[in-house]
N, C-alpha and C positions, 0 to 999 in steps of 0.2 A: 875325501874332502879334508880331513884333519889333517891331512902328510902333506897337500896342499896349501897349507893354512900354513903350518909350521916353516914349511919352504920360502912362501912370501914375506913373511913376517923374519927370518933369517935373511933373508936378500935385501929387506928394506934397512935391516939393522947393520949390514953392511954397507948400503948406500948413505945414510947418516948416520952411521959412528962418528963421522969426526969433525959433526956438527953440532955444536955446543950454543945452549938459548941463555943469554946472561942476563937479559930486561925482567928474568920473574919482580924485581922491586918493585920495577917500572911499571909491570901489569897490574900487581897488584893494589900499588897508589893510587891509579887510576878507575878499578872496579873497584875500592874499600876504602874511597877516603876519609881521610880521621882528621885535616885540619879545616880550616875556613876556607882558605886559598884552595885546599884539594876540592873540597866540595863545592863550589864557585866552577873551579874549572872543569869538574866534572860534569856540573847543570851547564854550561855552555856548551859542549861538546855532546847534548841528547837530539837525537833526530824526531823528531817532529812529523807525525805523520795525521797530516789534515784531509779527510773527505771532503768533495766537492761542491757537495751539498749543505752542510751546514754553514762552508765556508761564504758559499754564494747567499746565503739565506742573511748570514752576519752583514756583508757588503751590501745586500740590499734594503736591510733594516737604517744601517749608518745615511744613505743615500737618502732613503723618505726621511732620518728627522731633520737631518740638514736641508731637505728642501722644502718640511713643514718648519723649521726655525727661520729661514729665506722667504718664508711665505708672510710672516708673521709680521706685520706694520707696527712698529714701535713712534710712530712718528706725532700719532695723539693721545694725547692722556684718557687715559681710562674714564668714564663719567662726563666727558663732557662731547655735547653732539656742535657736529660741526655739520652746513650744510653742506653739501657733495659738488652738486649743479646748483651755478649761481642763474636766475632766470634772466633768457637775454628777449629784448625788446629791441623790435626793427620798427623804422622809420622809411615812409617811403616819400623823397622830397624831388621835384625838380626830375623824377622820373628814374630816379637810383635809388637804393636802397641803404641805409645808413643803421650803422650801430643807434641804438636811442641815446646811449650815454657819449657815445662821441660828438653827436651830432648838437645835442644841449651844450656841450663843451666849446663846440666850434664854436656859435650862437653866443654863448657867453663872451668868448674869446674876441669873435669881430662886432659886439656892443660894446665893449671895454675901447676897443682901439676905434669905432667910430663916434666913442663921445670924447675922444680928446682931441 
């Protein structure tokens, strides 16, 4: 196995003898950077590897506040009650059925124009 070894390792050094690696600066800038600019674009260029799970867990946390901050009525002040349902009152005249406030309105509206 060692005569083997020797033999592949001579045939490989044959087949790239007379290939020559010049980038060592270049690799090295890039694993050992020493300026601002190097290490910037060294953190841009790390891969990132995110499980599925925590990922989905984040997405679905972001989802409920924003749809507990959507939920959230900013529209009355704090402290002070306002009533929800105003009470309605029906009227039954003439065989129809009438708002009570409209109906005092109309009333109002045609004794106004039959006293002039």
């Amino acid at each position: 196995m060692n005569n083997e070894d020797e033999r592949l390792q001579e045939k490989l050094d044959g087949e790239l003898g007379m290939l020559t690696f010049t980038g060592q600066m270049e690799v090295l800038k890039h694993t050992h950077p020493k300026s601002r600019k190097d290490k910037l674009i060294a953190l841009w260029n790390k891969e990132l590897e995110l499980s599925p799970i925590p990922l989905a867990a984040a997405a679905v946390s972001c989802l409920l506040i924003f749809w507990s901050i959507g939920a959230y009525d900013t529209s009355l002040p704090l402290g002070k009650s306002v009533p929800l349902v105003k009470s309605i009152e029906l009227v039954e005249a003439g065989g129809n059925i009438y708002y009570k406030e409209q109906y005092e309105g109309r009333l109002k509206q045609y004794a106004k124009e039959s006293n002039h």
